[in-house]
C-alpha positions as CSV (number, residue, x, y, z in Angstrom):
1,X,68.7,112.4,94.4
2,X,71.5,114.7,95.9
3,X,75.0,113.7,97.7
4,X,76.0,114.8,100.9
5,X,78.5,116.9,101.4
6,X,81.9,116.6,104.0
7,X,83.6,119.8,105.1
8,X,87.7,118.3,105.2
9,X,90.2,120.7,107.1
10,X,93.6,120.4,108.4
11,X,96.3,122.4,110.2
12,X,98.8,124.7,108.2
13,X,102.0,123.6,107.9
14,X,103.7,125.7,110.0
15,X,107.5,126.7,109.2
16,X,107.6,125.6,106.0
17,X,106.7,127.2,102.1
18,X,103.7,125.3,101.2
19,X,102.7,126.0,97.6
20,X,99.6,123.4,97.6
21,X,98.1,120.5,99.3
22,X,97.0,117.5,97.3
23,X,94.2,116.0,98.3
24,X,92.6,111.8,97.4
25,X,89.4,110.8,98.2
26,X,88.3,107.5,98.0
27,X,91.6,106.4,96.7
28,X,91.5,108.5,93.6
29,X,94.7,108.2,92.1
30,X,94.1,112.3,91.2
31,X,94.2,114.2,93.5
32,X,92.2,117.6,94.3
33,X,94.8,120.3,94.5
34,X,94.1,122.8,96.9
35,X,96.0,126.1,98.1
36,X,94.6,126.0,101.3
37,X,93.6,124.7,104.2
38,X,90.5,122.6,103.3
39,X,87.7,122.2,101.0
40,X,84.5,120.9,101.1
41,X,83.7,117.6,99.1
42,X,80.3,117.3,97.6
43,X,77.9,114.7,96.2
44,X,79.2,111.7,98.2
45,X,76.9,108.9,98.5
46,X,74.5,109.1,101.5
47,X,75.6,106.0,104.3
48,X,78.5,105.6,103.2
49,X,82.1,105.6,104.6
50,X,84.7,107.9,102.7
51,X,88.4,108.3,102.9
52,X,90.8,111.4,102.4
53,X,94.6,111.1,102.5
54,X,97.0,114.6,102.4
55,X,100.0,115.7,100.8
56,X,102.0,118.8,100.7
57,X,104.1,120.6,97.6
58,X,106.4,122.8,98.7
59,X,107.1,126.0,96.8
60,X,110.5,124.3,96.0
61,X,108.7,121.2,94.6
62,X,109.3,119.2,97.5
63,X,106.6,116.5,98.4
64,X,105.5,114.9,101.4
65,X,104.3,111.4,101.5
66,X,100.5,110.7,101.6
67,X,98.6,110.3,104.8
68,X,97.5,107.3,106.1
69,X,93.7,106.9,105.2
């Protein structure tokens, strides 16, 4: 029996020198590192609610604080 699948985007960061964003799911204390824009997270369980919170690195190693959920 398969998962469904979420397609997760967000905007650039405009103005700054993003080297990542770091992305939780389901309160995963590790996070998916992506160099992009957005991903798409697979094999969730069907009828259920999921959450995703963002962070940015900065090419300098700055962080950002995590989104709210």
């Amino acid at each position: 029996m398969g998962g469904g699948a979420l397609s997760v985007n967000w905007p650039e960061l405009a103005g700054f020198n993003v080297a990542a964003y770091e992305v939780r799911v389901n309160g995963n204390p590790t996070p998916v590192v992506v160099p992009g824009s957005g991903l798409v997270l697979s094999n969730l369980p069907p009828a259920t609610t999921n959450t995703v919170e963002l962070a940015y690195v900065l090419t300098d190693g700055r962080r950002s604080a995590w989104s709210a959920a």
